[in-house]
Each structure stands twice: as structure tokens, then as C-alpha cells.
C-alpha positions as CSV (number, residue, x, y, z in Angstrom):
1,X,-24.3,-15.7,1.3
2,X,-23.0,-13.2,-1.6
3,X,-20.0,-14.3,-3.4
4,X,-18.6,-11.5,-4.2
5,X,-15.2,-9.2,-3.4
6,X,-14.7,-6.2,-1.8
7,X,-11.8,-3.8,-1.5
8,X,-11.2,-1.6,1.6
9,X,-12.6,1.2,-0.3
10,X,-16.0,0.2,-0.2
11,X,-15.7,0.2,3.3
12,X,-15.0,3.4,4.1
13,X,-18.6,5.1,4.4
14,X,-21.2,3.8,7.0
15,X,-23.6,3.8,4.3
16,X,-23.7,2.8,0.7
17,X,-22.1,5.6,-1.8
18,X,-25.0,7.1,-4.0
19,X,-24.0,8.0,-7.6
20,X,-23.9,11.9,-7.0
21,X,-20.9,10.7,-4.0
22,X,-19.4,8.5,-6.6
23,X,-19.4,11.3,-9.3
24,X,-18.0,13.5,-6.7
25,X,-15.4,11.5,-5.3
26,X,-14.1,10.6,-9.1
27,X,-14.5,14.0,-10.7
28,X,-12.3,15.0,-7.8
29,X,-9.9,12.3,-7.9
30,X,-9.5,13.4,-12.0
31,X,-9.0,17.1,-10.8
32,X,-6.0,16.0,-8.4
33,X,-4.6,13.1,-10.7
34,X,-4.2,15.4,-13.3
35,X,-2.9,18.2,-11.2
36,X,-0.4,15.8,-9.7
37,X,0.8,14.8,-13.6
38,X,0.8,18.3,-14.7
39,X,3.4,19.1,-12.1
40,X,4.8,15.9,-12.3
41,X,4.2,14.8,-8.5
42,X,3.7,11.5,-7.7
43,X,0.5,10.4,-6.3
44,X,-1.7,6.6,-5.9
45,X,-4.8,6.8,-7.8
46,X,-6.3,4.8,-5.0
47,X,-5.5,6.8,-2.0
48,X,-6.6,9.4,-3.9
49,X,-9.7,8.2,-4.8
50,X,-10.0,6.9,-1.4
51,X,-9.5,10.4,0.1
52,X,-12.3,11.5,-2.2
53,X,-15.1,8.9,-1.4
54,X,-14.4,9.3,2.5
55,X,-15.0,13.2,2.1
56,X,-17.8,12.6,0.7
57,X,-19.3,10.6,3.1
58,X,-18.3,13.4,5.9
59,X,-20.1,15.6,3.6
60,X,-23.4,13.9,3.8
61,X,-23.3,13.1,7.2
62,X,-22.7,9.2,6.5
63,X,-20.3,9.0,8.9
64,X,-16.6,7.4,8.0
65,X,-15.7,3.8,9.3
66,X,-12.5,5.1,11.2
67,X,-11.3,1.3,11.5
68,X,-10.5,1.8,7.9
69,X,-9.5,4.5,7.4
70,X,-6.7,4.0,9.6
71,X,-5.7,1.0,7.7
72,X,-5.6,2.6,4.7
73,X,-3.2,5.8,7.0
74,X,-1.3,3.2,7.9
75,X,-0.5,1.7,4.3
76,X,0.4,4.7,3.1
77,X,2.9,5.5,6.2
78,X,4.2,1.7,5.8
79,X,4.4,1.4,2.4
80,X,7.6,3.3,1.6
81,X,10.1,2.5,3.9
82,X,9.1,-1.0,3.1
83,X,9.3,-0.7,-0.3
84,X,13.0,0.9,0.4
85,X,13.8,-1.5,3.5
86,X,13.3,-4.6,0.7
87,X,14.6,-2.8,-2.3
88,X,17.9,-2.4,-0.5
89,X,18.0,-5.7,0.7
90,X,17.1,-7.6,-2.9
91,X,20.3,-5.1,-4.0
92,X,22.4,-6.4,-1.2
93,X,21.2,-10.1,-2.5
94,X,21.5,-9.8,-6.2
95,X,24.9,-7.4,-5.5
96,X,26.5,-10.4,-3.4
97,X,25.5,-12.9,-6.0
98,X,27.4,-11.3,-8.7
């Protein structure tokens, strides 16, 4: 058995991502991070890099591995009113403390 870690985004294609998909996806994911900065928007370098590796698996006909994709829809949907939902409540916490 292979000891060795992998992140959801290698998971994301059917198949393995072949160098011409990897440029792709990160020449893509340089266009929009930059894009985003220039305007000053804020976006995660890993969704977006995400976004870029599972259009190019659609692309090739590779197919997509929905499961995760929908994990990684749902992190993103979560993630903010989490991040508020705890940020308020360590304020309430530290606020009360004082």
C-alpha cells in the first residue's frame, strides 16, 4: 500500500490529470487570480484552481467525480457563515471576558 497523501483536488477527474490539463488548469487559475487582485476581489486560490482542473477534465471527456465536487460546493457554501457564526461568537467570549 502507497503511503502517500492526497487532497480532494486530486480527486476530482476520473482519470489521472496529464501535464497539458495541469498547464491548463494553472495557466487559467493565474489568469483569474490575477484578475481577481487587479480588481481587488477576493477569491481562494484553491477553489479556483479546483474550478480549473475539473473543467478540464469535462474538456477531455474524463468525466468529473460528482461526489467531490459537491464536497468541495459545499465548502465553499459552508465556509462563510461558519467562519461569521464562530467569529461572532469568539467576540461575544473575549467581549464578556473583559
Amino acid at each position: 500500500m502507497e503511503a502517500h497523501c492526497r487532497h480532494s483536488g486530486e480527486k476530482i477527474g476520473k482519470d489521472h490529470l496529464s501535464y497539458a490539463q495541469g498547464a491548463a488548469a494553472g495557466v487559467v487559475a493565474m489568469g483569474t487570480i490575477f484578475a481577481a487582485n487587479t480588481f481587488g476581489l477576493p477569491v481562494s486560490t484553491t477553489h479556483v484552481l479546483s474550478s480549473g482542473v475539473a473543467g478540464t477534465m469535462v474538456a477531455n471527456g474524463n468525466g468529473v467525480r460528482f461526489s467531490t465536487i459537491r464536497n468541495i460546493a459545499a465548502g465553499w457554501v459552508f465556509t462563510l457563515p461558519a467562519a461569521g457564526l464562530l467569529s461572532a461568537l469568539l467576540y461575544w467570549l473575549f467581549h464578556s471576558l473583559s
